[in-house]
TORKOLDREN-693825 format. One record per residue (C-alpha): y, x, z. Coordinates in steps of 0.02 Angstrom, whole numbers, plus 50000, padded with zeros to 5 digits. Layout:
YXZ...
***
This chain:
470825998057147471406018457153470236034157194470176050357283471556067057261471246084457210471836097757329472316108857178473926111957296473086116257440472236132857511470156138257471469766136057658470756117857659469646113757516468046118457616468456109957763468706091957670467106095657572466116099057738466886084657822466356071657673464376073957674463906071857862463486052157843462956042857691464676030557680466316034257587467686025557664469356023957565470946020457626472456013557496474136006557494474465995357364476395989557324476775974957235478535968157192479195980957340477905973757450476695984957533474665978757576473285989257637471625991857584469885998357620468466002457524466846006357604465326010957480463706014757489462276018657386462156001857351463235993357409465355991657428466505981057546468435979357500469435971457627471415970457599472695965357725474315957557677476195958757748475925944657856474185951157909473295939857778471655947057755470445945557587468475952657628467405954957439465525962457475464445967357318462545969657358461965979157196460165976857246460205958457259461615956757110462855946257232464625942457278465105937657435467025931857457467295931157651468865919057706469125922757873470485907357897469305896857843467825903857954466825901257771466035911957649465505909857462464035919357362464075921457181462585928457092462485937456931461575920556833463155911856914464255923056875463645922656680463705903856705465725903756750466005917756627465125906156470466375887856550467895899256571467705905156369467215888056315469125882556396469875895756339469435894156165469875877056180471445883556246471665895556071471165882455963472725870756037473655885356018473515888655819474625871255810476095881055903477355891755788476995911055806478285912555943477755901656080476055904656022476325924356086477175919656225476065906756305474595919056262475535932556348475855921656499473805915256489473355933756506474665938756623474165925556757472205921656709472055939756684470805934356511469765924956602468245920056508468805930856342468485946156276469445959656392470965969256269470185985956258471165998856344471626014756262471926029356381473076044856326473146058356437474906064056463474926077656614474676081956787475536073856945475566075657132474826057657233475066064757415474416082157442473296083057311473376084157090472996075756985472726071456806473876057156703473256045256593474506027856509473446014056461473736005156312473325989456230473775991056058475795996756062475995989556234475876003156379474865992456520474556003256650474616021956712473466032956811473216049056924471246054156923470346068256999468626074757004467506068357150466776085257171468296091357212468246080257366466376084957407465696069257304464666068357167464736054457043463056046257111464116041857250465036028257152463456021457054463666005957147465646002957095465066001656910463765988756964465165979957035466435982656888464975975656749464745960756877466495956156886466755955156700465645943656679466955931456765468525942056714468495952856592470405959856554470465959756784468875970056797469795989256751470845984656930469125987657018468876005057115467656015456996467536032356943466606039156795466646048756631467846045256499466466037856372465906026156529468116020856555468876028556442469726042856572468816056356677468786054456857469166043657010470946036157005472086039357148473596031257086473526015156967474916006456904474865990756819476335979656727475815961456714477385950456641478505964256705477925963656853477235980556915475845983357044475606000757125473886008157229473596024557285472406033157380473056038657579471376043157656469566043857620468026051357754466256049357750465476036557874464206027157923464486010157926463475998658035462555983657928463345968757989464975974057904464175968857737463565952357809464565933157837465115934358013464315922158142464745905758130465505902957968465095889757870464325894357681465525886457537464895881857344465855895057224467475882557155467705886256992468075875056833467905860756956466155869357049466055867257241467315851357229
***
């Protein structure tokens, strides 16, 4: 998930007006497209001080809901055509993480019988569709290479690399540019050391911003691109406001029915 633009372009008294406009309520909400295979999706990120809600809406209107409570340490994965909702907590989440490396490592033992060739491959097509579930995420070397224009604003390029392979590409700014300070995104780390507990090589496609020792790049990414098995996904920034956002956006809507977590043959 991408961050917020620097209006380097842009005049002083443009600046001030965006920085005024971002601190009247205590909510950052972020708009993004995200373009995949030449097909557009939408997304919004809402975040709080502790708390975040990511909802994404597909070409056919498909719609994905993900709440994070960083107080209580939980995951909430709304399906709305379901009318159902599942809750993963952190000792779950540790739980899935420990079966998902057991398998794997299964997996790599089965592997060491396969000549070098197919061995790469299938491990190449393992992390391009599992993502490295359950392993040790590929650490991700970031070089910075320039500056680029998302929109109206700059912004700083970084490649990501693991090992010789070029993996990704980004466009960062500085949140204070946009009137934000980088308490205001406390809560998206939470979220980012929660999810790698289940997915470790996914968990650098999570909105965050930090500093480079915390990710390995400075700032909030506004444009992250990603090649998995040549495929390349695309998100950038279009929007982002402060708001306040009312409390029963971070809760199960009424009437839905609460589902066990299904994974390596849970909730089945």
């Amino acid at each position: 998930m991408p961050g917020m633009r620097v209006m380097l372009g842009s005049s002083a008294a443009a600046i001030c007006l965006l920085s005024v406009s971002l601190q009247g309520a205590a909510g950052i909400l972020i708009v993004e497209k995200t373009t995949s295979g030449g097909t557009p999706s939408t997304n919004q990120v809402q975040v709080e001080s502790n708390r975040m809600r990511a909802e994404s809406v597909g070409p056919r209107g498909e719609k994905q809901v993900v709440v994070f409570d960083g107080t209580r340490q939980v995951l909430m994965l709304i399906d709305d055509q379901n009318r159902s909702y599942t809750e993963l907590t952190r000792a779950e989440a540790d739980d899935i993480g420990a079966e998902m490396a057991k398998a794997m490592a299964q997996v790599q033992k089965q592997l060491e019988s396969l000549p070098p060739d197919q061995r790469k491959q299938f491990e190449s097509m393992m992390q391009g569709r599992m993502g490295g579930a359950g392993g040790a995420a590929p650490k991700t070397v970031y070089k910075r290479t320039g500056t680029d224009t998302v929109g109206k604003w700059s912004c700083t390029k970084y490649e990501g690399y693991q090992g010789e392979t070029r993996t990704s590409e980004l466009c960062t700014v500085d949140p204070k540019t946009l009137g934000l300070t980088d308490a205001d995104f406390a809560v998206t780390r939470q979220f980012v050391d929660f999810f790698k507990r289940v997915v470790p090589a996914m968990a650098d496609q999570a909105f965050a911003a930090g500093t480079v020792e915390q990710q390995g790049f400075a700032g909030v990414p506004v444009r992250r691109t990603r090649t998995v098995l040549g495929r390349q996904t695309t998100t950038e920034i279009t929007d982002i406001s402060r708001q306040t956002f009312p409390d029963a956006s971070y809760a199960a809507p009424a009437g839905y029915q609460k589902r066990p977590f299904a994974a390596m043959g849970r909730g089945r």
